[in-house]
C-alpha positions as a Markdown table, in Angstrom:
| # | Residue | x | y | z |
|---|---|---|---|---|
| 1 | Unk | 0.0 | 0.0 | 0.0 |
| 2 | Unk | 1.3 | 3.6 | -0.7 |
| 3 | Unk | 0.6 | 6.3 | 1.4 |
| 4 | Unk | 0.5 | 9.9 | 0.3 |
| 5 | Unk | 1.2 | 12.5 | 3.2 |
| 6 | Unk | 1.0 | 16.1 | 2.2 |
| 7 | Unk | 2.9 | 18.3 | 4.5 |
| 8 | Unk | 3.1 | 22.6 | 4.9 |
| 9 | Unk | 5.9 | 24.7 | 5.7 |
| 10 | Unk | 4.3 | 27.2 | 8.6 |
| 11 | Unk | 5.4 | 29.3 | 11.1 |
| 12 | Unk | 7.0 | 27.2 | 13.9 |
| 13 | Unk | 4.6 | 27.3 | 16.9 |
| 14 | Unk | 7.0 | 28.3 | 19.6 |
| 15 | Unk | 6.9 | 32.0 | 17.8 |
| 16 | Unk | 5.4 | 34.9 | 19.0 |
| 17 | Unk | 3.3 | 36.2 | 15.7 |
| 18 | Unk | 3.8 | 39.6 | 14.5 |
| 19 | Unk | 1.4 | 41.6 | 12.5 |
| 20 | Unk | 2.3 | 43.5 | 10.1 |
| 21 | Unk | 2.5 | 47.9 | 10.7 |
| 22 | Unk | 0.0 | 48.0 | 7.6 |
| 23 | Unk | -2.2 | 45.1 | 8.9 |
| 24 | Unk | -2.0 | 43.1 | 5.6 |
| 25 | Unk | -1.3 | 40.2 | 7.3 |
| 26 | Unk | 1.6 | 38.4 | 9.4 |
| 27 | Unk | 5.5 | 39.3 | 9.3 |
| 28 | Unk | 7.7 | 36.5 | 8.0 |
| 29 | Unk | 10.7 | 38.6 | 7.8 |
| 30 | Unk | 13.5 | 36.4 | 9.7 |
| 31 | Unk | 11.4 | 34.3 | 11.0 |
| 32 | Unk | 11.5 | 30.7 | 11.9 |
| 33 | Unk | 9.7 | 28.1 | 10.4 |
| 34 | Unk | 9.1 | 24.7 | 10.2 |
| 35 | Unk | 6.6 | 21.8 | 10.0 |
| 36 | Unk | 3.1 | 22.1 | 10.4 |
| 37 | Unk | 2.5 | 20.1 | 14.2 |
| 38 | Unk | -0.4 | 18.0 | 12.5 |
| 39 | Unk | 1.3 | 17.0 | 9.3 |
| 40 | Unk | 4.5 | 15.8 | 11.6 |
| 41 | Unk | 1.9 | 13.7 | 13.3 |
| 42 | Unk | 0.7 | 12.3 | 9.7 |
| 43 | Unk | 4.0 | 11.8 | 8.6 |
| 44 | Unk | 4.6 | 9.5 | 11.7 |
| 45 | Unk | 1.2 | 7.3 | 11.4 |
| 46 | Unk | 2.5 | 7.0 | 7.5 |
| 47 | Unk | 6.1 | 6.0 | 9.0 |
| 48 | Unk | 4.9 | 3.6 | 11.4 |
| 49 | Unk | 2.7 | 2.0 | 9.1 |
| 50 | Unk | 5.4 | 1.5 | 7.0 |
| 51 | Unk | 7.3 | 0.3 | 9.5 |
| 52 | Unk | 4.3 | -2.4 | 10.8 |
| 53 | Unk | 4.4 | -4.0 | 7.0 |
| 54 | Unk | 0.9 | -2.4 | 6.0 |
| 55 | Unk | 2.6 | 0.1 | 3.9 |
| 56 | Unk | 5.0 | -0.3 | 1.2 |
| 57 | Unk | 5.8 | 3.4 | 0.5 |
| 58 | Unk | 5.5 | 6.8 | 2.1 |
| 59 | Unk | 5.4 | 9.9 | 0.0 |
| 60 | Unk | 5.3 | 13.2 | 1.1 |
| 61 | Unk | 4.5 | 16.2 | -1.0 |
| 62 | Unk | 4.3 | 19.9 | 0.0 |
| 63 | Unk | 2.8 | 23.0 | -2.3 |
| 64 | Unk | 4.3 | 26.3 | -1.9 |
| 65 | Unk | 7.8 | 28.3 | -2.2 |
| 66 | Unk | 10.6 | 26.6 | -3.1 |
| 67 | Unk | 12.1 | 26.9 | 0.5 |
| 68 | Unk | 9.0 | 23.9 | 1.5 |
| 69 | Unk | 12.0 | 21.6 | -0.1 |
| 70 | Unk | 13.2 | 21.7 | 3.9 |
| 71 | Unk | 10.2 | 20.8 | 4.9 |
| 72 | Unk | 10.1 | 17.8 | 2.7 |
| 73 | Unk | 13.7 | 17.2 | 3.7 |
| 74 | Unk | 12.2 | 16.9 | 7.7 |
| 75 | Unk | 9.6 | 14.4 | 6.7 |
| 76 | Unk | 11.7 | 12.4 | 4.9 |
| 77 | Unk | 14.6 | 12.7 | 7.3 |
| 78 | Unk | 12.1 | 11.1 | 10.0 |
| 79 | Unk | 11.7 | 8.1 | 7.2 |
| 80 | Unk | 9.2 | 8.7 | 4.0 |
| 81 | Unk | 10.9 | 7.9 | 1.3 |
| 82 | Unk | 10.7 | 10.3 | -2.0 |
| 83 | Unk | 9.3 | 13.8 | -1.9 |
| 84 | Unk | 7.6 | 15.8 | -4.4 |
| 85 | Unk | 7.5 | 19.8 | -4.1 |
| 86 | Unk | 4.9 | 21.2 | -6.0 |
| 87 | Unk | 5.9 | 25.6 | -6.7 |
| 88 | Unk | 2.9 | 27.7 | -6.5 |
| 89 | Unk | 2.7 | 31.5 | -6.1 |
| 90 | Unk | -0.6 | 32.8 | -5.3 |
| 91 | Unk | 1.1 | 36.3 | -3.6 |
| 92 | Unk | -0.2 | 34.9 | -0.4 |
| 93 | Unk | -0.7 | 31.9 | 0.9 |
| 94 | Unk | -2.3 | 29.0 | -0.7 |
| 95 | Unk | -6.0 | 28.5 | -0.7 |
| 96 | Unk | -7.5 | 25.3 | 0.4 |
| 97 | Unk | -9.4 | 24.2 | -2.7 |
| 98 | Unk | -6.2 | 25.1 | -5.2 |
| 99 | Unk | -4.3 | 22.7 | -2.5 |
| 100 | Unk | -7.2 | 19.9 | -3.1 |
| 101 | Unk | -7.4 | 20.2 | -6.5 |
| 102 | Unk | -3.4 | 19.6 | -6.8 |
| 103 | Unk | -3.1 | 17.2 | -4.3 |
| 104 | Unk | -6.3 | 15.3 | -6.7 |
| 105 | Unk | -3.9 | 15.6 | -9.7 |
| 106 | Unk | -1.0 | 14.2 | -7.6 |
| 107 | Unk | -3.3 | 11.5 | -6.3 |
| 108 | Unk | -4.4 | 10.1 | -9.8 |
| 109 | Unk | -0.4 | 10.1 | -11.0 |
| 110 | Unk | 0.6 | 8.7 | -7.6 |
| 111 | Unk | -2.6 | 6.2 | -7.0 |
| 112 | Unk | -2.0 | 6.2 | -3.2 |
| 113 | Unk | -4.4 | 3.9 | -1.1 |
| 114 | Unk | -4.2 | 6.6 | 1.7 |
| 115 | Unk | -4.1 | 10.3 | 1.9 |
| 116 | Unk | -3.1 | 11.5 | 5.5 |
| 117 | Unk | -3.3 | 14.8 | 6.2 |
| 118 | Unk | -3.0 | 17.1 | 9.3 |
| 119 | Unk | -6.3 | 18.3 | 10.3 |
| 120 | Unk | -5.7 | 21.7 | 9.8 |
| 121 | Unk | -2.4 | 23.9 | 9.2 |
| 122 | Unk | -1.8 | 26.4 | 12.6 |
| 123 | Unk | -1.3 | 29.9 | 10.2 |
| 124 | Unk | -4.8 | 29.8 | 9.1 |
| 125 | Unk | -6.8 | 26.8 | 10.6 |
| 126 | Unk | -9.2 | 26.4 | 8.0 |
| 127 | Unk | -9.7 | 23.0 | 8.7 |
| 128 | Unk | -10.9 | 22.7 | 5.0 |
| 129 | Unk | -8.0 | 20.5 | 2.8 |
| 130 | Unk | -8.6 | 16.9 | 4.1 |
| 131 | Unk | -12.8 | 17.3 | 3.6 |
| 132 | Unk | -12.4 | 19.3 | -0.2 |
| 133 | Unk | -9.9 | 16.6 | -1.2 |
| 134 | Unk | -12.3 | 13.4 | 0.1 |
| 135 | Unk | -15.0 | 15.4 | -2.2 |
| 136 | Unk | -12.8 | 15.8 | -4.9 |
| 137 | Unk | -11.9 | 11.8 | -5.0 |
| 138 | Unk | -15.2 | 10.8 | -4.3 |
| 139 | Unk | -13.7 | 9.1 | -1.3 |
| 140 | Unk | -14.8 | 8.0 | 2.1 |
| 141 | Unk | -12.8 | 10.3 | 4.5 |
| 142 | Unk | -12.6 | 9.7 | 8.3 |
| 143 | Unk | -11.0 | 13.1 | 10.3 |
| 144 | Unk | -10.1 | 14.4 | 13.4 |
| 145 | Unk | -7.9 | 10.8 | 14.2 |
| 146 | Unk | -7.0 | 10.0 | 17.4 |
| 147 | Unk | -6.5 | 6.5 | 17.1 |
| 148 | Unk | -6.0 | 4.8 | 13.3 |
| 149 | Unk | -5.6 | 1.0 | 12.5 |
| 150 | Unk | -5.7 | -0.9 | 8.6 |
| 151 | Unk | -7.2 | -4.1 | 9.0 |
| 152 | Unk | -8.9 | -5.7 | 5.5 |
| 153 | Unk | -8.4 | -2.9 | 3.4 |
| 154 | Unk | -10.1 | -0.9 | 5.8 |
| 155 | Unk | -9.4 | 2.1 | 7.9 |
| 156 | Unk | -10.9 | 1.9 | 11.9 |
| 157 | Unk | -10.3 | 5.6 | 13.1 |
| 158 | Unk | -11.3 | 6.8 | 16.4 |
| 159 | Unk | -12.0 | 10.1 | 16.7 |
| 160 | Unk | -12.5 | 12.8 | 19.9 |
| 161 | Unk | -16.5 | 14.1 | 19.3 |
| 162 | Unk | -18.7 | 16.3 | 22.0 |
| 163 | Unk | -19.7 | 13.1 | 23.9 |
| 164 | Unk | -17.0 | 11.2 | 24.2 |
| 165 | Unk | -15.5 | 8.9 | 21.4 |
| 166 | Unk | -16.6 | 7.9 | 18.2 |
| 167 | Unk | -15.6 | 5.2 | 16.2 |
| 168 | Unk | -15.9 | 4.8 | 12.2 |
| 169 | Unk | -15.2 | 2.1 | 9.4 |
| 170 | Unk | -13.9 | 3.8 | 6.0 |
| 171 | Unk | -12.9 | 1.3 | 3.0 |
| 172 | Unk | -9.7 | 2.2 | 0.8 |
| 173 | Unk | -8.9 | 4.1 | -0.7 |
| 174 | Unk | -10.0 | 6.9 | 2.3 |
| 175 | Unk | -8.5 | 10.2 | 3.7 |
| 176 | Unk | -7.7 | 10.9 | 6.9 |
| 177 | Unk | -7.0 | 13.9 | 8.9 |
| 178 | Unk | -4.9 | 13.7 | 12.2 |
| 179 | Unk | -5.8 | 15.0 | 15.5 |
| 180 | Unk | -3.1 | 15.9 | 18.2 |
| 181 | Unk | -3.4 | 12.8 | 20.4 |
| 182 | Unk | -2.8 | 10.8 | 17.5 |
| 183 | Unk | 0.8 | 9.8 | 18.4 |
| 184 | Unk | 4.5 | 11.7 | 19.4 |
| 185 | Unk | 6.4 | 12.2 | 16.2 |
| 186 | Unk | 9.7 | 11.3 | 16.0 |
| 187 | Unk | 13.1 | 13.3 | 16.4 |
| 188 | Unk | 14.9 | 13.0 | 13.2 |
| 189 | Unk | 18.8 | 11.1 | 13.8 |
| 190 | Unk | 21.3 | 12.5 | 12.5 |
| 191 | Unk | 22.0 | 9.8 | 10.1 |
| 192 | Unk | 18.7 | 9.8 | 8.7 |
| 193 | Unk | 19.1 | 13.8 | 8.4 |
| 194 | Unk | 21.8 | 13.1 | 5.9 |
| 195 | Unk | 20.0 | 9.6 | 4.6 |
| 196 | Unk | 17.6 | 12.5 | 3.4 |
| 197 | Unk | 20.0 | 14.6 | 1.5 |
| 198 | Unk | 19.7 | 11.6 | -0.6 |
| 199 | Unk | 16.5 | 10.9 | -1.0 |
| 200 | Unk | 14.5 | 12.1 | -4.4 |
| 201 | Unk | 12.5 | 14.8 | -4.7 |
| 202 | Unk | 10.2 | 15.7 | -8.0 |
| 203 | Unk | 10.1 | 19.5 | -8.7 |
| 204 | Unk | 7.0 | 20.4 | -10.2 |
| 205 | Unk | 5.1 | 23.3 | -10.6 |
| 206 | Unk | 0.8 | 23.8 | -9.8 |
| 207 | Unk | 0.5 | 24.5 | -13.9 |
| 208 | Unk | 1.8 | 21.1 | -14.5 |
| 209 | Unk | -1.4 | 19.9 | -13.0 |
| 210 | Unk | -3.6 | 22.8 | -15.0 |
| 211 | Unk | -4.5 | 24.0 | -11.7 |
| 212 | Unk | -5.0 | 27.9 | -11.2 |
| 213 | Unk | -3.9 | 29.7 | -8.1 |
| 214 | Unk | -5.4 | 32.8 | -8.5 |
| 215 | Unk | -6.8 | 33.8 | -5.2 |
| 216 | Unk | -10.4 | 33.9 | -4.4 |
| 217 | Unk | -10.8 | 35.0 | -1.1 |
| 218 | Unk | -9.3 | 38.7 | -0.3 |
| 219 | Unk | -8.3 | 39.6 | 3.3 |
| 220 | Unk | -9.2 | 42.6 | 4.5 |
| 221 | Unk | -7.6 | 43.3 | 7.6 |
| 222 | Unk | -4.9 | 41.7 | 10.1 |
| 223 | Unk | -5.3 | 42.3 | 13.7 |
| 224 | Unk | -4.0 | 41.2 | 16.8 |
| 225 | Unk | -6.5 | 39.6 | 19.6 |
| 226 | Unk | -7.0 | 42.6 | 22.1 |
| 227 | Unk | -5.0 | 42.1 | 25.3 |
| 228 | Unk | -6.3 | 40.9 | 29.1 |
| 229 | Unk | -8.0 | 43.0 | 30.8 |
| 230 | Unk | -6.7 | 43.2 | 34.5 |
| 231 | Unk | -9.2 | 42.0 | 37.3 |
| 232 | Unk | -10.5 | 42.8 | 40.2 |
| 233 | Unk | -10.4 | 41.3 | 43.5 |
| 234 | Unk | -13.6 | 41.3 | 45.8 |
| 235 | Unk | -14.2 | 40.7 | 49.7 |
| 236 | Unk | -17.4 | 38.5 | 49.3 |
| 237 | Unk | -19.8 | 36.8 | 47.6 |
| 238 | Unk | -22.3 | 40.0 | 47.8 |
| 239 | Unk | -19.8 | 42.1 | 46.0 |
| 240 | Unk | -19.6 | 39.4 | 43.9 |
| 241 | Unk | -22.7 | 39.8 | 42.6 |
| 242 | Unk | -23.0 | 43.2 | 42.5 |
| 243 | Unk | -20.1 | 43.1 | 39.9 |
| 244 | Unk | -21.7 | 40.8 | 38.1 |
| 245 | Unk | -24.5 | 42.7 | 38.1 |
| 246 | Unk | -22.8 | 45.9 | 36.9 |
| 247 | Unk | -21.5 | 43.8 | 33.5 |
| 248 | Unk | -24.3 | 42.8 | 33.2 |
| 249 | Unk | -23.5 | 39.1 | 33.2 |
| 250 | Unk | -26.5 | 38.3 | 35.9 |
């Protein structure tokens, strides 16, 4: 079975975001990214399928500038084995539906059994990719995983709902978006790190696929969340409520 894993390069969660002066959206300049948390947890489930015999082959492919290549590098440095990057330039960042519609293309050249995605990347959390994709394939799709086995060319996923857990069947081919809880992904070694300078990866560009990036959603303004207000200590439960009752919360 081949596994297709599609991974984005993102700003790396332990950053503090800037917004831009102009509010046009978020400042890049010098800084650090990396791996998007949730497609580092994919990229493990692909690995250690791989590595439980139900998988043959892991491929991971990323869309975006051509600096994703280190991203790629990452997954396949924790053990996938060929890469493809996949240049697109939107002049901003790349839509949901032009990410399906790519990854379709890739899937119909590729003819993966699986598609593993992260659940949603942390820049925009859209959540959207994983669902367009499974619509886009016509395939059954099973997200927010918590807990993934293959048994009989089928796909048991647990997932983490509003009352409690739920548990669902989807035949292969399926997609599958990742949930934190998942698993722990793996630090890369440094042997594999240079194992991975090795490793293939396919340039290609999103007009290979005849698939337009032109943008269709326009953002209007960048803000950042307002701060904390300070509070207010009180010296019983009376005063309590007569707070409460000035805020009108009671």
């Amino acid at each position: 079975m081949k596994i297709l894993v599609p991974v984005k390069r993102v700003i790396d969660y332990n950053v503090k975001v800037k917004v831009k002066s102009d509010g046009t959206g978020v400042d890049l300049a010098n800084v650090k990214m990396s791996m998007n948390p949730f497609d580092e947890i994919s990229v493990e489930a692909a690995i250690r399928l791989k590595e439980a015999g139900i998988a043959s082959e892991v491929i991971v492919v990323s869309i975006g500038e051509k600096k994703s290549t280190e991203t790629l590098r990452t997954a396949l440095a924790m053990g996938a084995d060929r890469g493809i990057l996949v240049e697109a330039d939107a002049g901003g960042d790349i839509e949901p539906l032009t990410v399906a519609k790519i990854l379709a293309r890739i899937v119909a050249d590729e003819q993966p059994q699986l598609v593993i995605l992260g659940k949603q990347a942390i820049d925009n959390d859209m959540n959207a990719t994983g669902q367009m994709l499974a619509a886009l394939l016509g395939w059954g799709q099973a997200t927010f995983a918590s807990e993934l086995k293959i048994e009989d060319g089928k796909a048991h996923v647990t997932r983490e709902v509003d009352g409690g857990l739920q548990t669902i069947t989807v035949a292969l081919p399926a997609i599958i978006t990742t949930d934190l809880r998942l698993n722990e992904p793996r630090y890369a070694s440094l042997p594999n790190i240079m194992k991975a300078k090795k490793k293939p990866v396919e340039e290609k560009t999103a007009a290979d696929y005849g698939v337009d990036t032109a943008l269709r959603l326009k953002v209007i303004a960048t803000e950042e969340p307002a701060g904390r207000a300070a509070g207010i200590k009180v010296g019983s439960v009376s005063e309590l409520v007569e707070k409460l009752k000035e805020t009108g919360m009671v």
